[in-house]
N, C-alpha and C positions, 0 to 999 in steps of 0.2 A: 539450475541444477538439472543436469539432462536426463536424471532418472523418473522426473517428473514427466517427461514425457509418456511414460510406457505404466506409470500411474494408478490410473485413471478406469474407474470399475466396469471392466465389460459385460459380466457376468449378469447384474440387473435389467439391462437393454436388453440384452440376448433370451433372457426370459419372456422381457415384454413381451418380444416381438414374437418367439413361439410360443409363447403360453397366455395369451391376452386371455382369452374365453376361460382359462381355469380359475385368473389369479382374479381375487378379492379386489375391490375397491380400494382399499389400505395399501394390497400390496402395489396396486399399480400407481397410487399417487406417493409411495414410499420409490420408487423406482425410478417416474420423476422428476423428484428431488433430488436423487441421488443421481441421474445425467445431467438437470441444469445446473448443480455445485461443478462436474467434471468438465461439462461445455466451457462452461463461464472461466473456473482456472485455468484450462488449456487456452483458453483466448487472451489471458491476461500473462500466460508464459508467453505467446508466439508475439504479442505487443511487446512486451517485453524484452525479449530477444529482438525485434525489428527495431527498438529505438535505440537497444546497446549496441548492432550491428552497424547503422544509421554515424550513430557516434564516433564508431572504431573507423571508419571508413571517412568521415568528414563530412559525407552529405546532408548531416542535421547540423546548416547555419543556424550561427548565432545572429537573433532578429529581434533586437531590444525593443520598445515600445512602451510610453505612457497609460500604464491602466489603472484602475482601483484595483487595491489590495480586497475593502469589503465586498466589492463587485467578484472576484475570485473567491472567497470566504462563501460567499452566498449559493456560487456553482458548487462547492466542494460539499457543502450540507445539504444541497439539494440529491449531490449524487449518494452522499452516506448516511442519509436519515434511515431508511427504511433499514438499512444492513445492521445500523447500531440498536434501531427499536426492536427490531427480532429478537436482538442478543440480551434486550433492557440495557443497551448501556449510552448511559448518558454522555450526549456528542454537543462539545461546546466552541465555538468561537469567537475569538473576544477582540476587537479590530476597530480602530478609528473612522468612524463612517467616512471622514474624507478624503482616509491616509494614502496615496499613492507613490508608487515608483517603477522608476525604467528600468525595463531588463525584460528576458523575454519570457515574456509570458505564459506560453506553452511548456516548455521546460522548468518553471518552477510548476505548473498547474500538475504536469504528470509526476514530479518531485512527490508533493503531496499528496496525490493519488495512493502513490506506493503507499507512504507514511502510514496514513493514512487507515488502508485495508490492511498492511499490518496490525495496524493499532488495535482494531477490530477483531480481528484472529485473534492475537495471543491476551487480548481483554476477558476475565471470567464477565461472566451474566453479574448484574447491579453494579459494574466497573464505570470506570467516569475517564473519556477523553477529550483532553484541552487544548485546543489551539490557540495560541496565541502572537500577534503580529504590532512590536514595537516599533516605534519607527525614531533617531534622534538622530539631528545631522545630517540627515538623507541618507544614514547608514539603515539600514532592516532587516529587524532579525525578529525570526519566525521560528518558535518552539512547539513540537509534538510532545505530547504530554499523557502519559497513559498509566493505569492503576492494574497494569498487568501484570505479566508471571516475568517477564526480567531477564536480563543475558549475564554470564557471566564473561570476563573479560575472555577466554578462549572462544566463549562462543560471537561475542563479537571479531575479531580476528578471523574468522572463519565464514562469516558470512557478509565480508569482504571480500573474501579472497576467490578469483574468478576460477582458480585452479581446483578451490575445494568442490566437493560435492554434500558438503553441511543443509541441511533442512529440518525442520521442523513443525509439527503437526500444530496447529491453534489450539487453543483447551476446547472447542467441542472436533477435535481431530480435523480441522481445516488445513485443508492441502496448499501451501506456498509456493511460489515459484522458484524459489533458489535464487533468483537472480534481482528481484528486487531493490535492496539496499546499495547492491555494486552501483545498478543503476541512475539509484537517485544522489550517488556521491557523484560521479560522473555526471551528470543534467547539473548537480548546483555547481558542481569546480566549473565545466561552461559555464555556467551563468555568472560568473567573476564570484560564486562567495563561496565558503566553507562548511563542511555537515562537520557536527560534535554530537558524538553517541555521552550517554551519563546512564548507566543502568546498573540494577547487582539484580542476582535472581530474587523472586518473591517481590522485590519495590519495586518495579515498573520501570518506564525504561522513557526517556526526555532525550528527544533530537532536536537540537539545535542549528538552523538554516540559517545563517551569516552573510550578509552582501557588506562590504565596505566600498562605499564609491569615493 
């Protein structure tokens, strides 16, 4: 979403930086806060943007490789504990400690990234999200699983669509990239499998990561 560019709070910096000596303690570790949330999603729209562009262009081969599933599971909770224990929301992964498979790796790990820090966003406070990773046949399917506020079918549609400018605030007003979900249906079609959205608003919303080998 390119409006997400222009965003992003100047008006608290801008204080800082002239009014350090006035402003209260409060106000300046409120200030912040409120740059590292802007820093951090303007870095996660310009990744963003750099792996869909990467994409459109061809220069992000596809580079299959033998890993652990739970060995990925472990990096993903390592990188969203801290995001989910802020929010209290309970961050689960449920994975066969031996279960592996080929495909590449990196594009399913930033696949889930996305999933992921959505999940986190549009999760209220005491919400619970589940990851889980089947595996049968050396087919694997990987479900995001979240007790959030829910899309309705236009709004899935819409935040597909690379033309829209559709976004949406997280329930504590968490700013998204727009660009997200395109993304990570793009990363899993490379990676030979399929995304399935299953959401209504208020029941939360279950994405479905499919490889058929």
């Amino acid at each position: 979403d390119h409006r997400d560019l222009h965003s992003f709070p100047t008006r608290r910096s801008s204080d800082l930086y002239n009014e350090f000596k006035e402003l209260t303690p409060e106000e300046i570790s409120d200030s912040l806060r409120s740059i590292k949330k802007s820093a951090k999603n303007l870095f996660e729209l310009l990744e963003n943007l750099l792996n869909w562009s990467r994409l459109q262009t061809g220069s992000m081969q596809y580079s299959p490789e033998l890993f652990s599933v739970k060995g990925l599971f472990d990096l993903l909770q390592e990188m969203y504990i801290m995001s989910a224990f802020n929010k209290e929301i309970e961050l689960v992964f449920n994975c066969n400690t031996k279960m592996t498979f080929f495909a590449d790796r990196n594009m399913l790990l930033t696949a889930l990234r996305n999933l992921i820090s959505n999940a986190i966003k549009f999760t209220p406070r005491k919400g619970k999200i589940e990851v889980t990773a089947i595996k049968q046949n050396n087919n694997l399917t990987i479900t995001v699983k979240d007790t959030g506020i829910g899309m309705s079918m236009e709004q899935i549609d819409k935040v597909f669509n690379i033309e829209s400018s559709f976004t949406t605030l997280g329930t504590e007003r968490e700013e998204g990239t727009g660009l997200g979900l395109i993304l990570v249906k793009e990363l899993v079609e490379k990676d030979k499998g399929q995304l399935v959205v299953n959401s209504k608003i208020g029941n939360g919303t279950v994405f479905t990561l499919q490889f058929n080998t």
